[in-house]
Structure formats: structure tokens, C-alpha cells
FILUM-967497 format. One record per residue (C-alpha): residue in one letter; x, y, z. Coordinates in steps of 0.5 Angstrom, whole numbers, plus 2048, in hexadecimal, padded with zeros to 3 digits. Layout:
BEGIN
AXYZ
...
This chain:
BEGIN
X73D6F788B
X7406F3891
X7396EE891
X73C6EC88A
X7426EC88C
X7406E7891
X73C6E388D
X7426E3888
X7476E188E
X7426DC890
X7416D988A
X7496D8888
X74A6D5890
X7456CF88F
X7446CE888
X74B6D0884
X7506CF889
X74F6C888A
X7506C7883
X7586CA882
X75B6C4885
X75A6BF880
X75A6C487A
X7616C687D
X7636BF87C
X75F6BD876
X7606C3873
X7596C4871
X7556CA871
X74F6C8875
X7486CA871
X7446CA878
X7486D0879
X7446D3874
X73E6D0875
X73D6D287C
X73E6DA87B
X7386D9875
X7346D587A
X7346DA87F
X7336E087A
X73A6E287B
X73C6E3874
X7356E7872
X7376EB877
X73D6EE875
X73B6EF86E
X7346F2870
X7346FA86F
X7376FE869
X73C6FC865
X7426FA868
X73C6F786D
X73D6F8875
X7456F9875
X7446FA87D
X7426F287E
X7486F0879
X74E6F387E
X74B6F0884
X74A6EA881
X7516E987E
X7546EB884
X7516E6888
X7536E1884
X75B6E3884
X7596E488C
X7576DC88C
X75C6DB889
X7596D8882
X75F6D987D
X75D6D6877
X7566D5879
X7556DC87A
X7596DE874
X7556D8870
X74E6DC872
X7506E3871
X7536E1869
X74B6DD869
X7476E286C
X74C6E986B
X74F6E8863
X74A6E4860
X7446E6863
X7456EC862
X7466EC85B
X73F6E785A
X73C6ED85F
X73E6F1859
X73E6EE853
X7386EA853
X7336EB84E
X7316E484B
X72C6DF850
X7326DB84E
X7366E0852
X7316E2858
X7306DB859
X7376DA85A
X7386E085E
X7326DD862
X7376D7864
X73C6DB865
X7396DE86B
X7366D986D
X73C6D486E
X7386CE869
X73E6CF865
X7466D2866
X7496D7861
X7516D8860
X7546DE85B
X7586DA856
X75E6E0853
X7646DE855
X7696DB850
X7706D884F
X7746DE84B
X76F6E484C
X76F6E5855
X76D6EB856
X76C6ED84F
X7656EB84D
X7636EE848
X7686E9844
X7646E3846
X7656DD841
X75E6D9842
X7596DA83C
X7516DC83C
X7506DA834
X7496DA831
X7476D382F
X7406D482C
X73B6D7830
X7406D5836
X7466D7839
X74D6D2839
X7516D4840
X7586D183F
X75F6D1843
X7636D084A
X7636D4851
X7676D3855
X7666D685C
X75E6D585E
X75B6D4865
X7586D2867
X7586CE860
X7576C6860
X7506C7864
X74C6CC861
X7466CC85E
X7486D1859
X74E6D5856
X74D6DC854
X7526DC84F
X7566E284C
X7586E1844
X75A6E383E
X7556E5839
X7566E8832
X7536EF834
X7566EE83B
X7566EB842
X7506E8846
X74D6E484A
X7496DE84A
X7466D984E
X7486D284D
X7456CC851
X74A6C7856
X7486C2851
X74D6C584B
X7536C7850
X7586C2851
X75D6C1857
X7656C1854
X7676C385B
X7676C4862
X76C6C8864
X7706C786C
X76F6CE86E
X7726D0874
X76D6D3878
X7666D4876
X7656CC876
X75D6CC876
X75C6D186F
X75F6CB86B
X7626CF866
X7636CB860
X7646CB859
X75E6CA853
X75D6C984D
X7586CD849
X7536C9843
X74D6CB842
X7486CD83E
X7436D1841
X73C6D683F
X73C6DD83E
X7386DF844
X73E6DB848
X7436E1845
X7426E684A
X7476EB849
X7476EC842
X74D6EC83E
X7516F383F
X74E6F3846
X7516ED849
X7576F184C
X7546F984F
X74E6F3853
X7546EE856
X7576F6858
X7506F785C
X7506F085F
X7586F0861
X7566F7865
X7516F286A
X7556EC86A
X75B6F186C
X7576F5872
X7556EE875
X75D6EC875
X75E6F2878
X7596F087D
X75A6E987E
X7626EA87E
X7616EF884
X75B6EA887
X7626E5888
X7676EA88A
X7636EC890
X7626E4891
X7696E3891
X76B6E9896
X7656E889B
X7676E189B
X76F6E389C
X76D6E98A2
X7696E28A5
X7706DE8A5
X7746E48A7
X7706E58AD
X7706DD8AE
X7776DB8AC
X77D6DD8B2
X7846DE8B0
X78A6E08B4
X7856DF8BA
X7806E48B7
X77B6E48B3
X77D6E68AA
X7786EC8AB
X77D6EF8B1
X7826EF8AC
X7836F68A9
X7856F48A2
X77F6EF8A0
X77A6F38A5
X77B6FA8A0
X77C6F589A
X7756F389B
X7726FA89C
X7756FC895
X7716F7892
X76B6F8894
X76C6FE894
X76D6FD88C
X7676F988B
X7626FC88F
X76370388B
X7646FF885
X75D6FC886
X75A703887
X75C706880
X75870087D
X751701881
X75370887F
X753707878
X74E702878
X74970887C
X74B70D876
X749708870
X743706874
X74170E874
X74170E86E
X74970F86C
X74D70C866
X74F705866
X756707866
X75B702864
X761706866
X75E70686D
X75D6FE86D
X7646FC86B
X767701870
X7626FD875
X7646F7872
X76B6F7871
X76C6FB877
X7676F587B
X76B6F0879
X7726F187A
X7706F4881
X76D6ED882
X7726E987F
X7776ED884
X7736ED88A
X7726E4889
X7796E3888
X77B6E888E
X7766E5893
X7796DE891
X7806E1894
X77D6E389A
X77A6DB89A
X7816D989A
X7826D2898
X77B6D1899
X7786D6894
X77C6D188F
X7796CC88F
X7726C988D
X7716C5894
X7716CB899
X76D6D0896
X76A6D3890
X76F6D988E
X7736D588A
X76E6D3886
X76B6DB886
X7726DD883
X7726D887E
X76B6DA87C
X76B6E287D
X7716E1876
X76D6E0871
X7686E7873
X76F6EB870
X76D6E7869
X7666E4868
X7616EA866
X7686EF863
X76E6EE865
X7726F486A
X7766F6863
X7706F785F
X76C6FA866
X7716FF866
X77070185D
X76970285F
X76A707864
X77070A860
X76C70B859
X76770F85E
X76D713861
X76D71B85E
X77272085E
X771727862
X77572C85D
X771732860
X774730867
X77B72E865
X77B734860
X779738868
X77F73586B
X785733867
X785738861
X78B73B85F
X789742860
X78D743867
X789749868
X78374686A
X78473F86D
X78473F874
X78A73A874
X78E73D86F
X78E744874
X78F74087A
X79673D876
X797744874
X79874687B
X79C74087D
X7A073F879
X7A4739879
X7AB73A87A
X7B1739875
X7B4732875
X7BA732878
X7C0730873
X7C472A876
X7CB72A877
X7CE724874
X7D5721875
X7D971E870
């Protein structure tokens, strides 16, 4: 796995990185980006193996991605190759389909995941877009509101509303209109967008079938998710072995920052934080790789718990930068905390994380019988009371 994640280093150093400049000012995902990893086998890699393909190429190339510090680039590529992939990987059954699947790995052609809409948020399975018969085809009707990278995919796979119940269908970049570019904070090269959805597709480009759209989105969330945690982890390692370089340069007081206790201790805690953080996610990704389930309590815990140690950890390594970690013209950890925001929304928002983990929390009432019964004669605590008695309160004089 360290060849591959050479070659993945390698790759993003030469042929990716140049690319963020300009599609951090122009606001464009960088199709290239997409393309250089299907050339290079990359993609086909990571989706090579059983069925949740070879989990163990997905994490080191994400994380790689945040260490190079890609922001919305790297999160464009996970929504191509983590969100929609999988869901083509898993869905196809069509030549239709497969042939789609086949540019997707390939990098021909680039994929968004369209489900997001103005009054639904979190909750997707109010969504409003329609999935209609017409005929021996299907009518895709209605309005998202948060897709990336949306204005220059190829294709959309977009979550509707049929009468049987939620899909998910494949529509072209032809019948997909831009209503807005929306002005991001960070995350600037995923090109975040508004689209309009009109069109009118065959049978075979339905690939989730209605009353299945929502359990498949569900799946493809638990890759997109684990490549967040991934990358937003990749980008807080960046900022604090950026920030420990500077600390070590800077001088203050006739002494380097490092040499102060204070920020020396604060940079120690958080590498701390994310180094064990980091293990927790190879340790996950090993269990499903052997076997284990695709939990996704496990993967929202990593994924809220990853994003907001990120999120704390740039916006800490900007204070230590002072007045410099403020500003684009000295160094990138400005944008790195604008950036690393949005893992704490896109894929699931913190709150909705934390719902998943607590729907699969269970109660212990053997054990809370064991230690808090009300039968005194058989809790431990409750003798150890017995014996100590607590004293009576004292009465207090009042003066009138």
C-alpha cells in the first residue's frame, strides 16, 4: 500500500495540484483532475475487489488529497469516484448503465450526485423532483439546490420522486441547466451550483428503481462520508505540520513560538487528536475490508468526529499563524479553514451524524438493574451508603 500511495502522491503533485490555482479563482472543477486518475488506473484500482471494491486505496487516496491540500478538488473527486461510483458499481445492469460505469472509471466522463433540494435539507426522502412515465420512457422534472460539482458533469444521478416511491435516474449534462453559481466560502474549485432538472430519459438510465432510491443513496453516502473523514483529516495534518514548521521558524520575544509552553502543548494535543483519529479510520476500513459490516453509525461517527476535529484544528493552527494565518498572501491556512467548514455539512450534516449513531445506541437494563435497583440489600452502592450515612442537615438559625 506505500507504492500506491506514492504513485497517488505522485500523481496529485504533478498532474492535480497545478490545477487549484485557477479553479480556486474561476470557480471551475477541473475535469483533468478526473481524468488523470482514470488514465493512470487509479480509479479502477479502488473500485477492484469485492463489493465495496479495495476500501484500503480509498483512504490513502483521500487523505492524500487533503495533505496536498486540494480542498474542493479533492472533495469533487471523492463525490465522482466515492458517491457515484459506487452506486453505478452497484446498480448497473443495463449496457446502458455498465457503459456509463465504464467512463466513470475511466475519467471520460465526470459524475455529480444531484439530491439536495431548497425545503427538504437533510430530510431526503421529501424530495420534490418527479420521475414520471411517458410512454415506454421516463419524464425527470424539478430543481436541486446544492450539487457539486454540478455545472461541469457529464452526468447527474438524481434522486426523484416516483409514484411507487424514490429513485434514482441518470440524466445527461444536456438536459441539466445552471440556475446558480452559488459564492461558496471555501471549497471554491467543487463548483457548487444550482440545477434545473428536465428531461426525458429511457428505462435503462432509471438505475435505482422506484421505492429504492433512498436505501442506495444511504449506501453511497457511507463511501462519500468515509472520504471526507479521510481527506478532512489529510488537510488538518497539512495545517499542523505547516503550523509546527512556522513555530519553529518564527521568533517572538527573542525566542522561537515553539519555545513558548503554551503553543508548543497546543500543537502537541492536536496532533495528538488527529494522529488517533486517523487510526480509528484505518482501523474501521481493516474491519470492513475483512469481512465486517459497512456500519453506518461507525462511518458518521469518523465522519462528524473527523470533520470537526479538522475544522478546529485549521482555525487553531491560523491563530498560532497570528495575522499571517489570516491572510491569503502568506500562506494557505487561511484557506484550509475555510475549506475544512463545509466537511462538517456536505455528505450529513454533524446533527444528523450524531441521530444516526444515537438510533443505534441500546440500553443495558440487566446492568442498570445490577447497579441501581432499589433493593438495598443487594447493591453494593446502596450498603456502602448504608454504612456511611450521610449526616443530618443542620437546622439553620434565622435572625429575624
Amino acid at each position: 500500500m506505500a507504492a500506491f500511495r506514492q504513485r497517488v502522491r505522485t500523481l496529485l503533485d504533478r498532474q492535480v495540484a497545478p490545477l487549484l490555482p485557477a479553479s480556486e479563482s474561476n470557480r471551475r472543477f477541473p475535469r483533468p483532475a478526473i481524468t488523470s486518475l482514470g488514465s493512470e488506473g487509479i480509479s479502477n484500482e479502488r473500485w477492484a475487489g469485492g463489493p465495496h471494491g479495495d476500501l484500503g486505496r480509498s483512504v490513502p487516496l483521500s487523505e492524500e488529497m487533503g495533505r496536498a491540500g486540494l480542498g474542493g478538488i479533492g472533495v469533487g473527486i471523492g463525490l465522482h469516484l466515492e458517491a457515484a461510483t459506487s452506486l453505478l458499481r452497484k446498480h448497473s445492469t443495463t449496457a446502458y448503465t455498465k457503459n456509463v460505469l465504464t467512463q466513470a472509471l475511466e475519467g471520460t466522463s465526470l459524475f455529480c450526485v444531484a439530491t439536495s433540494e431548497e425545503l427538504v435539507g437533510s430530510n431526503l426522502a421529501a424530495v420534490t423532483t418527479e420521475l414520471t412515465a411517458e410512454g415506454n420512457r421516463w419524464r425527470v422534472h424539478g430543481t436541486k439546490w446544492i450539487v457539486s460539482p454540478g455545472a461541469s458533469a457529464d452526468y447527474a444521478l438524481v434522486l426523484c420522486r416516483a409514484e411507487q416511491g424514490p429513485a434514482i435516474a441518470i440524466v445527461p449534462h444536456q438536459d441539466l441547466t445552471l440556475r446558480t453559481r452559488w459564492k461558496t466560502s471555501g471549497m471554491r474549485s467543487l463548483e457548487t451550483v444550482q440545477l434545473t432538472v428536465d428531461a426525458l430519459i429511457p428505462d435503462e438510465a432509471v438505475l435505482v428503481r422506484p421505492g429504492h432510491g433512498l436505501g442506495a443513496i444511504a449506501q453511497g453516502l457511507r463511501y462519500e462520508r468515509l472520504a471526507l473523514a479521510a481527506q478532512a483529516l489529510g488537510t488538518a495534518e497539512l495545517a499542523i505540520r505547516l503550523t509546527l514548521t512556522h513555530m519553529k521558524r518564527r521568533k517572538q520575544f527573542g525566542t522561537s513560538l515553539y519555545r513558548h509552553q503554551a503553543l508548543r502543548l497546543r500543537i502537541a494535543e492536536l496532533h495528538s487528536q488527529v494522529h488517533l483519529t486517523q487510526r480509528a479510520l484505518y482501523a474501521t476500513v481493516s474491519e470492513i475490508s475483512a469481512g465486517g459490516p459497512l456500519s453506518a453509525a461507525d462511518i458518521a461517527a469518523l465522519k462528524a468526529t473527523a470533520s470537526r476535529l479538522a475544522e478546529h484544528t485549521t482555525s487553531e493552527c491560523a491563530h498560532i499563524f497570528g495575522g499571517r494565518g489570516y491572510t491569503a498572501d502568506h500562506s494557505p491556512i487561511e484557506r484550509l479553514w475555510r475549506d475544512t467548514k463545509v466537511t462538517r455539512l456536505g455528505g450529513g450534516s454533524d446533527e444528523m451524524m450524531w441521530e444516526i449513531v444515537a438510533a443505534n445506541l441500546r440500553p443495558d437494563h440487566a446492568l442498570y438493574e445490577h447497579w441501581i435497583t432499589t433493593d438495598s440489600d443487594h447493591n453494593p452502592l446502596m450498603l456502602n451508603a448504608r454504612k456511611n450515612p450521610m449526616p443530618p442537615k443542620r437546622r439553620e438559625k434565622t435572625i429575624e
